[in-house]
C-alpha positions in Angstrom: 122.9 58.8 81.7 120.8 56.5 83.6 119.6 56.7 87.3 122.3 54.7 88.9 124.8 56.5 86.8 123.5 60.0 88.4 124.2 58.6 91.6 127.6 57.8 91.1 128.6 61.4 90.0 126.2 63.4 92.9 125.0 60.6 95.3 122.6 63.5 97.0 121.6 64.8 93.4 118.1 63.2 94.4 117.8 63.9 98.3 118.6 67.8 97.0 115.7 67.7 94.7 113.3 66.4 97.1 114.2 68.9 99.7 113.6 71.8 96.7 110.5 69.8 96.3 109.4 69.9 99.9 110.3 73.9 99.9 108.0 74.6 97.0 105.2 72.4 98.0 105.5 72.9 101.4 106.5 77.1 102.3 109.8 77.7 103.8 107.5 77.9 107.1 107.2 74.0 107.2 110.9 73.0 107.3 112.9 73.1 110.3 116.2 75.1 110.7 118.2 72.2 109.7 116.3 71.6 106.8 116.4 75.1 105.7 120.3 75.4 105.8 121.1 72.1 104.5 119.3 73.3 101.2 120.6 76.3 101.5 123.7 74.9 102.0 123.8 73.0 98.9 123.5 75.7 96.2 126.9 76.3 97.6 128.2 72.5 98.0 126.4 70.6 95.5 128.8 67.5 95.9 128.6 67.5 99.8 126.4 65.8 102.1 125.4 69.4 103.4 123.4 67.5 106.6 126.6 67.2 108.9 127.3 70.2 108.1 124.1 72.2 108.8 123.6 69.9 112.3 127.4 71.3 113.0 126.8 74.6 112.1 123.1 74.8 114.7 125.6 73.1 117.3 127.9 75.3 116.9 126.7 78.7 117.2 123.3 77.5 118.6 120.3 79.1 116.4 119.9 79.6 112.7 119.7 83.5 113.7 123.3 82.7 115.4 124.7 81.3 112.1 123.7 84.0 110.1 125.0 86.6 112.6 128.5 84.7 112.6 131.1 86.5 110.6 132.8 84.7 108.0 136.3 83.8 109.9 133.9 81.8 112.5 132.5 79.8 109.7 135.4 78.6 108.0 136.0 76.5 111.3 133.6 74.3 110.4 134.4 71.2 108.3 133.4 71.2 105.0 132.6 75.5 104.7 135.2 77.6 103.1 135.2 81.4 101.6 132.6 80.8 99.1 129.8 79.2 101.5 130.6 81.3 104.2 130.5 84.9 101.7 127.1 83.3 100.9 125.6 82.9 104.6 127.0 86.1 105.8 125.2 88.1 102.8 122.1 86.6 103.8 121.2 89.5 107.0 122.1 92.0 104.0 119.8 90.8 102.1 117.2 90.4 104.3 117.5 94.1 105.7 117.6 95.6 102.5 114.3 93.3 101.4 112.7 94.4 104.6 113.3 98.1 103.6 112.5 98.4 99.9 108.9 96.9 101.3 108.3 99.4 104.3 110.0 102.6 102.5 107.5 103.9 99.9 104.3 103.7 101.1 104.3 104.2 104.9 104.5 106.9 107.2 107.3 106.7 110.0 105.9 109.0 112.0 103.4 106.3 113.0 105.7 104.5 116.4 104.7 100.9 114.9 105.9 101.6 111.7 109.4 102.7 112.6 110.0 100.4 114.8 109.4 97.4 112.3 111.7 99.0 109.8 114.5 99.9 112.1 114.4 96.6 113.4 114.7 95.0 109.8 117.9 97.8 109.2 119.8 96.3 112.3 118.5 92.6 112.5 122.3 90.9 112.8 124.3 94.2 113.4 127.4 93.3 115.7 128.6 96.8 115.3 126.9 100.3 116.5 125.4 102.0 113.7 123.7 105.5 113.9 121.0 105.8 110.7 119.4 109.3 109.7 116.1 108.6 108.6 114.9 112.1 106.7 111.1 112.3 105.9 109.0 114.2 103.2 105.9 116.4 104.5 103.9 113.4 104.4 106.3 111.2 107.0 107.4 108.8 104.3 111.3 108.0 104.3 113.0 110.2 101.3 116.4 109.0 102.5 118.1 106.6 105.3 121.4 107.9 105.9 124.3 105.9 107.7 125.9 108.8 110.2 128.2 106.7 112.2 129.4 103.2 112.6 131.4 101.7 114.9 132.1 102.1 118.7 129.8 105.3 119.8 130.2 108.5 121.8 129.3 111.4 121.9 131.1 112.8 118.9 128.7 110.4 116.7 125.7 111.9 117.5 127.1 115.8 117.0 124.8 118.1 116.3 126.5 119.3 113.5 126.6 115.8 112.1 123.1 115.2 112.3 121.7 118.8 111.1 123.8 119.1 108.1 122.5 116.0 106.8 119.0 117.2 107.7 119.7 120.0 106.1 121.2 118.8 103.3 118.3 116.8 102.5 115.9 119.3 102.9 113.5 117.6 105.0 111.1 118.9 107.6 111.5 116.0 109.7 114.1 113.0 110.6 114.0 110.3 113.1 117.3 109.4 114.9 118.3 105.4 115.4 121.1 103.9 117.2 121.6 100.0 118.6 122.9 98.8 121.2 124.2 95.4 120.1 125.1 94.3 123.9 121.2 94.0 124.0 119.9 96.3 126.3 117.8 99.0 125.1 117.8 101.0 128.3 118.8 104.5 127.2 121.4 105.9 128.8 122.1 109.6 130.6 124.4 110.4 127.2 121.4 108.9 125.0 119.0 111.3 126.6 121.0 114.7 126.8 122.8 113.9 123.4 118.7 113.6 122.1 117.8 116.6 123.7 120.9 118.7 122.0 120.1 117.6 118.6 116.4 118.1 119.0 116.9 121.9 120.2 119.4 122.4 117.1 117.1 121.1 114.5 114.6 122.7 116.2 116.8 126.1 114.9 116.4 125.1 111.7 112.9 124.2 111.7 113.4 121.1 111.9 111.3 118.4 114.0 113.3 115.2 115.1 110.3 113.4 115.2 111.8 110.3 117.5 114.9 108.9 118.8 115.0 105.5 118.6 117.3 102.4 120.6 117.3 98.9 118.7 118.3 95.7 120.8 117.4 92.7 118.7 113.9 92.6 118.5 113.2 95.5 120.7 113.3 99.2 119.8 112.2 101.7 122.2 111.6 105.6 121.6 113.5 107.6 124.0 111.5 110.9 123.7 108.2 109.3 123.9 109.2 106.6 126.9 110.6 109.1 129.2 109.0 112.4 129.0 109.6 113.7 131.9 113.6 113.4 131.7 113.0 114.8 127.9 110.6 116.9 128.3 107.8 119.0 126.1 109.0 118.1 122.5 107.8 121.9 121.7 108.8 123.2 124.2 112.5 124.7 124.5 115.3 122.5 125.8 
């Protein structure tokens, strides 16, 4: 089939393969957020003119981050993106979350504040929902297992002690760290935050069990509530 011919079946065939040109000679870094999702666009549409589509798309729901974080019903609106493009873009945070744990989880300690904050904010980058992890540590702070305690709207009741020791204990660990985020995206902890931490810190503390931190994700902020407000906590060794 000769060049003209190509064009008649897939008019973009050879714009596609200079974009996938550009990515590999370039880095992902040097394209704009158009570029990026048209290409990405087109593993999904490979006879569309993915362009409009990605310039709709930025318009529409105003940042790449935005069009990722859009659940799938949202994206169908657009022209052009139906179930199979839009199961494709919404896996995408997934992916990206579980990418940014399998890197951070073997070989660092999360009792270092820097550490835990860049993996918990990889675990709820694009989270609409509240989500309470478990994070359960070995002797030498690394994670031995991230457990999902509670998702959804949260009270109280998620953050039970109950709950949260018998998962401690259950794992045998000496040590967990406590996450929650508040998707409304302030990370200002609240009176329930502080005395629901200081409850499950006293009953772990029972079973010789340290919760190391509490932690409050809001996008790209994640602030420790035991550390950042001492004297409403108080002494971590101390009784509560």
């Amino acid at each position: 089939m000769n060049r003209s011919a190509k064009k008649a079946v897939n008019p973009h065939l050879f714009h596609r393969q200079r974009l996938k040109e550009r990515y590999l000679g370039e880095g992902a870094e040097n394209l704009d957020d158009k570029t990026l999702l048209e290409l990405l666009l087109s593993f999904a549409l490979p006879r569309n003119d993915t362009r409009p589509i990605a310039a709709e798309l930025l318009d529409r729901f105003g940042t790449l981050s935005g069009v990722l974080r859009a659940d799938a019903g949202e994206l169908m609106k657009i022209g052009g993106i139906k179930q199979h493009t839009a199961v494709l873009i919404t896996m995408l945070p997934e992916l990206s979350r579980r990418f940014v744990a399998g890197e951070s989880e073997s070989c660092m300690s999360f009792k270092d504040q820097a550490t835990a904050s860049e993996y918990l904010k990889g675990c709820y980058a694009g989270l609409r929902e509240e989500h309470v992890y478990l994070l359960c540590l070995d002797s030498f702070g690394g994670l031995s297992e991230k457990r999902l305690l509670h998702k959804g709207s949260i009270n109280s009741a998620a953050f039970s002690m109950r709950l949260v020791t018998e998962a401690a204990i259950n794992n045998s660990c000496s040590s967990v760290i406590l996450a929650h985020n508040h998707p409304n995206g302030s990370v200002i902890p609240s009176n329930e935050d502080i005395y629901t931490t200081q409850r499950i810190a006293a009953a772990l503390r029972i079973n010789d069990i340290e919760l190391v931190e509490h932690y409050i994700i809001a996008g790209e902020n994640c602030i420790p509530i035991m550390r950042n407000m001492p004297n409403r906590y108080g002494d971590k060794n101390s009784d509560i």
